[in-house]
SETORDREN-289528 format. One record per atom (N, C-alpha, C): x, y negated, z; residue in three letters. Coordinates in steps of 0.1 Angstrom, whole numbers, plus 5000, padded with zeros to 4 digits. Example, Ala and Ser with C-alpha at 12.3 -4.5 7.8 and 13.67 -1.06 7.14 Angstrom:
BEGIN
513250575078Ala 512350455078Ala 513250335078Ala 512850225071Ser 513750115071Ser 512950005079Ser 
This chain:
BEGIN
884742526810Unk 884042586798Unk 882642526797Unk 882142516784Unk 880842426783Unk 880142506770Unk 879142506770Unk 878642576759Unk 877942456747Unk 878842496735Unk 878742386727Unk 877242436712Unk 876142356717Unk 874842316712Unk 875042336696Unk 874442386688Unk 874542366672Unk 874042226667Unk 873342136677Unk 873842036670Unk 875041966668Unk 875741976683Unk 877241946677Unk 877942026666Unk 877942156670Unk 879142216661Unk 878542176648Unk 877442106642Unk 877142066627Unk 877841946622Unk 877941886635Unk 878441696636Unk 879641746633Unk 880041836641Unk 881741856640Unk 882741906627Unk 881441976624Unk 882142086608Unk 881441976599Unk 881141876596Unk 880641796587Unk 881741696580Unk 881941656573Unk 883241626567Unk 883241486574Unk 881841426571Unk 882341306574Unk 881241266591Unk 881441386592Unk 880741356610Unk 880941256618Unk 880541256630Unk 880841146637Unk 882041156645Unk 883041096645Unk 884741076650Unk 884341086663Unk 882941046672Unk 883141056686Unk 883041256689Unk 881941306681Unk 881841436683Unk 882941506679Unk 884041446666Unk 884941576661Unk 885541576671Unk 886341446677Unk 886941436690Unk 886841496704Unk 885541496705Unk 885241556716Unk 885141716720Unk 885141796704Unk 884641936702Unk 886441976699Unk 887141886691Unk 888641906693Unk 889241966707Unk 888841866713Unk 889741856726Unk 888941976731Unk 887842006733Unk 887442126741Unk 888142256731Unk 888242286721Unk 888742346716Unk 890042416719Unk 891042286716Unk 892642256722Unk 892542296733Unk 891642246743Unk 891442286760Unk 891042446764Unk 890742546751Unk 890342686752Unk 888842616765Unk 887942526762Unk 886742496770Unk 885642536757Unk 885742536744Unk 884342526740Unk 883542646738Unk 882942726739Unk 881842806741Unk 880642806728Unk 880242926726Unk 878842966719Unk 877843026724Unk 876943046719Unk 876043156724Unk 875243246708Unk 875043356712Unk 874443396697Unk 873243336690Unk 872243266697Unk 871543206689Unk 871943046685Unk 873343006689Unk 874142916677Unk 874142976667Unk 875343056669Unk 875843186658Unk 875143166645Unk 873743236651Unk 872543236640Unk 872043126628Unk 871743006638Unk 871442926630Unk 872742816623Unk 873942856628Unk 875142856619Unk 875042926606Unk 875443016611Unk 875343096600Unk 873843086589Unk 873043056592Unk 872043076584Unk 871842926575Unk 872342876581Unk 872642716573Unk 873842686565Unk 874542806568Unk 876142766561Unk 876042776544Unk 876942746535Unk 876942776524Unk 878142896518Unk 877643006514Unk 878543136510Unk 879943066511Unk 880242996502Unk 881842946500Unk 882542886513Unk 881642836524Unk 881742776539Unk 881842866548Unk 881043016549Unk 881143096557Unk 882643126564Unk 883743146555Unk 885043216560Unk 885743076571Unk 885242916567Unk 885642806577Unk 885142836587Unk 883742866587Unk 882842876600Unk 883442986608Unk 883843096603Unk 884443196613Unk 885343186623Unk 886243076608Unk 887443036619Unk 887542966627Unk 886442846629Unk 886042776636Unk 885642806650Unk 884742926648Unk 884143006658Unk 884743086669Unk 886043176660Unk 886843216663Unk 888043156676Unk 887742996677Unk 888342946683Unk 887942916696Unk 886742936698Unk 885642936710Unk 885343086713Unk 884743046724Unk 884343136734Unk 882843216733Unk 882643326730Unk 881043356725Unk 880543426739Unk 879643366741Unk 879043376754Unk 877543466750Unk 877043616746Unk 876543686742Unk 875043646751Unk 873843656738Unk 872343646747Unk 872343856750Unk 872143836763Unk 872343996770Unk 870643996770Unk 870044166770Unk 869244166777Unk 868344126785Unk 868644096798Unk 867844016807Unk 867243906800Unk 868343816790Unk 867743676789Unk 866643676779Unk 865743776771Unk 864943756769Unk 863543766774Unk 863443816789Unk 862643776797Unk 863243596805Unk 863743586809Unk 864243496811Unk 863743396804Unk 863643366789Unk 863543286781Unk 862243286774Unk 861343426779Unk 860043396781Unk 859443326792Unk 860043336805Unk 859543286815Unk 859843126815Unk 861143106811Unk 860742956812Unk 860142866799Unk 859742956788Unk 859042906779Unk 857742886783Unk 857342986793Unk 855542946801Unk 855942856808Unk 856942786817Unk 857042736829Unk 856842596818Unk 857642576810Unk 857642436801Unk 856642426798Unk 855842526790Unk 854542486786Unk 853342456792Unk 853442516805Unk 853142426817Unk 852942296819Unk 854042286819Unk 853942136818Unk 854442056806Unk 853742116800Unk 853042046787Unk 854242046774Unk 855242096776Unk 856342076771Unk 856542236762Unk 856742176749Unk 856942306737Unk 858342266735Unk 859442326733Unk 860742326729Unk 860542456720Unk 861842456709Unk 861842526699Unk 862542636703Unk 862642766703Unk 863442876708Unk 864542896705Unk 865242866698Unk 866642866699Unk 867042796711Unk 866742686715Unk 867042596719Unk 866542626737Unk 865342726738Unk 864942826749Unk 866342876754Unk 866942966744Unk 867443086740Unk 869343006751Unk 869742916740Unk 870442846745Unk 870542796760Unk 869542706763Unk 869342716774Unk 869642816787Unk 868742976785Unk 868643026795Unk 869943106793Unk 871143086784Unk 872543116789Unk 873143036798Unk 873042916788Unk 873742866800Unk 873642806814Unk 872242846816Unk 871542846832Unk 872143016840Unk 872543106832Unk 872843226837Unk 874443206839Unk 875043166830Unk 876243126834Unk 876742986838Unk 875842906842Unk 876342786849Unk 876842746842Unk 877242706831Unk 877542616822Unk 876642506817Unk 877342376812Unk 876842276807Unk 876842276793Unk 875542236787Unk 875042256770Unk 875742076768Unk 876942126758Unk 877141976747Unk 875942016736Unk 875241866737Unk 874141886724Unk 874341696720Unk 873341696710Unk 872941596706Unk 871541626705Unk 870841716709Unk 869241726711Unk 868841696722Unk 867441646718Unk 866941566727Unk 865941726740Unk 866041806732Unk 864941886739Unk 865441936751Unk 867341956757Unk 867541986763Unk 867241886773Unk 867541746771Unk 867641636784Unk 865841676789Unk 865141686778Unk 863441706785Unk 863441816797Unk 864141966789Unk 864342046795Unk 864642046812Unk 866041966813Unk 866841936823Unk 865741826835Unk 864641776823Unk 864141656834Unk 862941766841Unk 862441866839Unk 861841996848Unk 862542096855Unk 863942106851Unk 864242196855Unk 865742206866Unk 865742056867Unk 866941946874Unk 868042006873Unk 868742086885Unk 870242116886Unk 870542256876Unk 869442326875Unk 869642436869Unk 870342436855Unk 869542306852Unk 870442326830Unk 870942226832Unk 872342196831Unk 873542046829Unk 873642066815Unk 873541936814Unk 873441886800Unk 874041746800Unk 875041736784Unk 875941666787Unk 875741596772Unk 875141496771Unk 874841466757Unk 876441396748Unk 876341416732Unk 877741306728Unk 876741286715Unk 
């Protein structure tokens, strides 16, 4: 199981996306491996177009939602100070994402660059699997 980044799932649900990501978000699919977390959800949903919403569901529907609990909003304060520490601002969704799938040991599919920064302070903890 892998927790799949909202930049992929945009590459994927895009008509004419890129064949390496549909491919790759397929097969996790087909494999019952691909994963969300609620602040995908969010900025899915808040980007979708009314007439797109009912694809998106079903899309969704097909993955695994891996819920931001409690704890993780300390959590996702704390390593928001630790990065900014060292010198590093990442955007909070992208915090948020993160400190799931460091709670669940799971690896983030993205096409963002913020997690590989992430990963280069925070080594074994966040796996990150770029496509």
């Amino acid at each position: 199981m892998k927790l799949v980044d909202t930049s992929v799932w945009v590459e994927f649900l895009r008509r004419k996306g890129d064949p390496q990501v549909k491919h790759k978000v397929a097969s996790m699919i087909e494999a019952d491996l691909a994963g969300y977390t609620c602040p995908v959800r969010f900025e899915l949903l808040s980007g979708v177009k009314t007439h797109e919403q009912g694809d998106l569901e079903q899309t969704l529907a097909l993955a695994r939602l891996f819920p931001f609990e409690p704890v993780d909003w300390c959590e996702a304060a704390f390593l928001e100070r630790r990065l900014r520490g060292k010198g590093l601002t990442i955007p909070r969704n992208d915090l948020f994402v993160a400190v799931v799938a460091i709670r669940t040991e799971l690896a983030v599919v993205c096409r963002d660059e913020h997690f590989a920064a992430m990963q280069k302070i925070l080594g074994g903890k966040l796996l990150v699997e770029s496509v």
